[in-house]
C-alpha positions as CSV (number, residue, x, y, z in Angstrom):
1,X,0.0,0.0,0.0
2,X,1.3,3.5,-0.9
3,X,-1.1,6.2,1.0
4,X,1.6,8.7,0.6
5,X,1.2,9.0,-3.3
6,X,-2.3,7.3,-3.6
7,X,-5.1,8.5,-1.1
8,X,-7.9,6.6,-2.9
9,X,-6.7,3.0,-1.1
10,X,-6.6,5.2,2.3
11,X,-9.8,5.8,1.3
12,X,-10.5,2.3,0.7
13,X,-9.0,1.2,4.2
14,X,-10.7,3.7,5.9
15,X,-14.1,3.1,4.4
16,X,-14.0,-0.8,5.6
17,X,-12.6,0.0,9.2
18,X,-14.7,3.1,10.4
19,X,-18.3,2.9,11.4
20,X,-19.1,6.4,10.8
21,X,-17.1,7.0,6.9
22,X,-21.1,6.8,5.3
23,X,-21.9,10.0,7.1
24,X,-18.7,12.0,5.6
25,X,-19.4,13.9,2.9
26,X,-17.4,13.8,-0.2
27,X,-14.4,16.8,1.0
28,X,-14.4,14.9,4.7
29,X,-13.8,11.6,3.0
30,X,-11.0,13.4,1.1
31,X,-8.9,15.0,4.1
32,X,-9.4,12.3,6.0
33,X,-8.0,10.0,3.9
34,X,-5.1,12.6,2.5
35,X,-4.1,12.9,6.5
36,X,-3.8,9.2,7.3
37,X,-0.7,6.9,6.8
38,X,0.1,3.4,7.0
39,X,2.1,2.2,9.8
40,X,3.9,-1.0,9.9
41,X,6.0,-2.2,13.2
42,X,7.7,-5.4,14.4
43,X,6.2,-7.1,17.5
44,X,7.6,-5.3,20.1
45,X,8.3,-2.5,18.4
46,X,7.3,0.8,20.2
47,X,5.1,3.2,18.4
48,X,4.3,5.6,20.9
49,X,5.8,6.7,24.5
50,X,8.7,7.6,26.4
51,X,8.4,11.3,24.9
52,X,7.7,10.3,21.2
53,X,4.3,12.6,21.0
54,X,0.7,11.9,20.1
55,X,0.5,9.5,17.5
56,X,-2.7,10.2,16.6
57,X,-6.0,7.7,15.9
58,X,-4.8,4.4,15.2
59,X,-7.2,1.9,13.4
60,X,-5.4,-2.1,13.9
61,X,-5.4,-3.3,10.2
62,X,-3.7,-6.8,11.1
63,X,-2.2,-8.0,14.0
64,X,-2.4,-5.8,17.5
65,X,-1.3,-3.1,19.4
66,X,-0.8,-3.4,23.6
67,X,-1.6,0.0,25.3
68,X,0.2,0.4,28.7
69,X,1.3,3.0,31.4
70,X,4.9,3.0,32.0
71,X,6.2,4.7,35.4
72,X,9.2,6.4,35.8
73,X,11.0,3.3,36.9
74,X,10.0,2.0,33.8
75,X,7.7,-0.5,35.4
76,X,4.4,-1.4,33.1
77,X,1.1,-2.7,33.4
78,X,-1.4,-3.3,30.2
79,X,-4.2,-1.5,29.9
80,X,-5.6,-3.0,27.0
81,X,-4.9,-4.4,23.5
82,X,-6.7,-3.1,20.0
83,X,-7.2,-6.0,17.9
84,X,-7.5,-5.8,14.1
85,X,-10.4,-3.9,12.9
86,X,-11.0,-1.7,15.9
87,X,-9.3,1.8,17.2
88,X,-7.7,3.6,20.1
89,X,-8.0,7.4,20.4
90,X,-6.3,7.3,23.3
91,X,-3.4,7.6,21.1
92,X,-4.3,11.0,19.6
93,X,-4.8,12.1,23.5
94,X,-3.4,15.6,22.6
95,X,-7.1,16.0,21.5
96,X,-8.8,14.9,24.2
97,X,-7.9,17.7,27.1
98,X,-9.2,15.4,29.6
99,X,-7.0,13.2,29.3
100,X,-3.8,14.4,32.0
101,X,-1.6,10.7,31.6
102,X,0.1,9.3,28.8
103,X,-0.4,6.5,27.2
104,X,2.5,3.5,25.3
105,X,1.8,1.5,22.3
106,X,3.9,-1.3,21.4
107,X,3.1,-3.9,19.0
108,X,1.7,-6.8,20.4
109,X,2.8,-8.9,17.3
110,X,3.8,-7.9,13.3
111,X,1.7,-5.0,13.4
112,X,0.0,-3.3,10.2
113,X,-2.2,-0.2,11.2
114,X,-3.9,3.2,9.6
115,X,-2.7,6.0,11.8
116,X,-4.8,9.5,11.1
117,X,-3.7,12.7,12.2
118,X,-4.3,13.8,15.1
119,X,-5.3,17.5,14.2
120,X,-7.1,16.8,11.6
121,X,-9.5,14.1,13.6
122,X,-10.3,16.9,15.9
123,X,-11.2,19.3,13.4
124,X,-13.5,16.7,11.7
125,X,-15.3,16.1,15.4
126,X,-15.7,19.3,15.8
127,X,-17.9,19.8,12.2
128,X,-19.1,16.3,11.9
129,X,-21.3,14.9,14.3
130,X,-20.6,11.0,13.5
131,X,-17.4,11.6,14.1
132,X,-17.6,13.2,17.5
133,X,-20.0,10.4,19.0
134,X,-17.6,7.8,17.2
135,X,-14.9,9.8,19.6
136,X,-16.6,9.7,22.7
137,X,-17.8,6.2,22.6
138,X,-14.1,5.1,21.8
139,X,-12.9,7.2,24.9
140,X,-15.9,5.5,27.1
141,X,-15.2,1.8,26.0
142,X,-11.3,2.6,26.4
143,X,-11.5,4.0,29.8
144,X,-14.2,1.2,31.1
145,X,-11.1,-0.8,29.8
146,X,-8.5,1.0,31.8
147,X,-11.2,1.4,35.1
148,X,-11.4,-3.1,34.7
149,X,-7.7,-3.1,34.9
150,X,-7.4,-1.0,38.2
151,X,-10.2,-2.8,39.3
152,X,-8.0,-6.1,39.0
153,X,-5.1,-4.2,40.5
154,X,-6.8,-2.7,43.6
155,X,-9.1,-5.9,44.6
156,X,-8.0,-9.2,43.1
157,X,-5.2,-11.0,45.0
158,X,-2.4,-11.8,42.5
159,X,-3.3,-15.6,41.9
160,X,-6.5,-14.4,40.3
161,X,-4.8,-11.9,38.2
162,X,-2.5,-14.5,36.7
163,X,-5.4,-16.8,36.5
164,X,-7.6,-14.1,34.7
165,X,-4.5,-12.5,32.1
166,X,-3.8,-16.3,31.2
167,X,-7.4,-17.5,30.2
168,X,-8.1,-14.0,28.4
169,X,-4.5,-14.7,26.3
170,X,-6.0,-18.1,25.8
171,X,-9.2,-16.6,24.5
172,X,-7.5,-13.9,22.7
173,X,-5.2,-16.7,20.6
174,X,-7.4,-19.7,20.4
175,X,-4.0,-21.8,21.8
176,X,-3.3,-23.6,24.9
177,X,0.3,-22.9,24.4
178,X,1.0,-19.0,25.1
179,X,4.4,-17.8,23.9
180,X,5.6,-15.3,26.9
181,X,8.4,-15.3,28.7
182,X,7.8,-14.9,32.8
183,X,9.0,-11.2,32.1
184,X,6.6,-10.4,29.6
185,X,3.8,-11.6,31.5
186,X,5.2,-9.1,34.7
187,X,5.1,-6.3,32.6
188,X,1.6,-7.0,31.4
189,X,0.4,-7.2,35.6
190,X,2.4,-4.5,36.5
191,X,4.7,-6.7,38.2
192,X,7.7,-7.8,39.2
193,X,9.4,-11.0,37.2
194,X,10.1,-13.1,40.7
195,X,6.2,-12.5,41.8
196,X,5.2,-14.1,37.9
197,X,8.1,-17.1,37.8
198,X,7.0,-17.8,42.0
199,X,2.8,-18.1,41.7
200,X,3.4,-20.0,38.1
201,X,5.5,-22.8,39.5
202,X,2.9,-23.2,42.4
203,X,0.4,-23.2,39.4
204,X,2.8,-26.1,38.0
205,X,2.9,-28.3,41.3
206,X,-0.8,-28.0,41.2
207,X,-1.7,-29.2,37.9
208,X,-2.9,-26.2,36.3
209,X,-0.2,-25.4,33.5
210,X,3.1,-26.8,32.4
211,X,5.9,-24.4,32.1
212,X,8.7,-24.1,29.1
213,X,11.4,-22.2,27.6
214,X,9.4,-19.1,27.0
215,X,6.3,-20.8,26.9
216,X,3.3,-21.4,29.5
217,X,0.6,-24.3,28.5
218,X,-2.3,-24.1,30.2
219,X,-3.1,-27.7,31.3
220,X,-6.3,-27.1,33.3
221,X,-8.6,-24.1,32.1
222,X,-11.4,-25.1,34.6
223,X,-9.2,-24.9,37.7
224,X,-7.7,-21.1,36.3
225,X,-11.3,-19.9,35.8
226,X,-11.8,-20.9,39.6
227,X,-8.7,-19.4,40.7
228,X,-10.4,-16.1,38.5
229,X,-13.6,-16.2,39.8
230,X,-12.8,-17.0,43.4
């Protein structure tokens, strides 16, 4: 794809991935699409954070993205992933004033997205209703997401949390076999690597998944979503 020198398959992309492109009229349709770009990143790659700027609206085209809050310390907890086919404005939170914290995107896996600029977005919300509800609605769902998380954090002993992050990466890939090293998963909980390598080995001696080189395999779903749910 070549947005740069042909807006019409931005267009195209953009028609297929946001709800509200049938209520823009024919000059919206055009700026939009002449102010978005393609964005491709290796898993693990950063894409926004650590004083990099607002990104702007990011629409997941294949693979995902994991949004996080990283500390100062450089500790991280995720906040929530975008899948393909859906958005994150968080990433354009330059225009959203309310919004006083800053938000990290890496790529979750080989990532392909549609980033649109930030400026222009709010300038279309401002003029097109569509697009403002579409905002606020992504803001909503996006901060219920962030407001679960702290939820976990704040009132869920740390068994449940590894109980509930492994069967939601089991639902997320379809697999048993989840392909994260005992660091990665601590930086997803916001915690430390001895805390993750400790509570899954007592997982181990209890039947409930089999630990490998860089690998967990969930042995016993039933017992995790009673360790979740207790």
């Amino acid at each position: 794809m070549d947005f740069a020198t042909n807006p019409t398959i931005a267009a195209q992309s953009l028609a297929a991935t946001l709800p509200f492109w049938d209520q823009l009229s024919i000059a919206e349709r055009e700026r939009l699409a002449r102010a978005t770009r393609l964005l491709r990143a290796r898993s693990a790659e950063r894409i926004q954070g650590g004083g990099s700027g607002c990104a702007g609206v990011m629409v997941a085209l294949s693979g995902s993205l994991r949004a996080y809050m990283l500390s100062e310390g450089g500790k991280e907890i995720t906040l929530f992933r975008v899948e393909a086919g859906e958005s994150c404005v968080l990433a354009a939170s330059c225009i959203l004033p309310m919004i006083t914290f800053d938000i990290a995107l890496d790529a979750a896996d080989d990532v392909e997205a549609l980033v649109i600029d930030p400026r222009l977005f709010s300038q279309l919300a401002q003029e097109n209703t569509a697009v403002e509800a579409f905002l606020y609605r992504q803001t909503a769902q996006r901060f219920s997401d962030c407001m679960w998380v702290m939820q976990q954090v704040l009132f869920s002993s740390f068994d449940a949390r590894l109980a509930t992050f492994l069967l939601d990466e089991l639902s997320r890939t379809g697999s048993e076999h989840i392909a994260m090293t005992h660091d990665e998963i601590a930086r997803h909980l916001g915690s430390a690597r001895e805390v993750v390598s400790r509570m899954l080995k007592y997982f181990e001696r209890e039947g409930l998944v089999a630990l490998g080189r860089g690998a967990v395999v969930i042995i016993d779903r039933r017992g995790l979503l009673a360790l979740a749910t207790a």
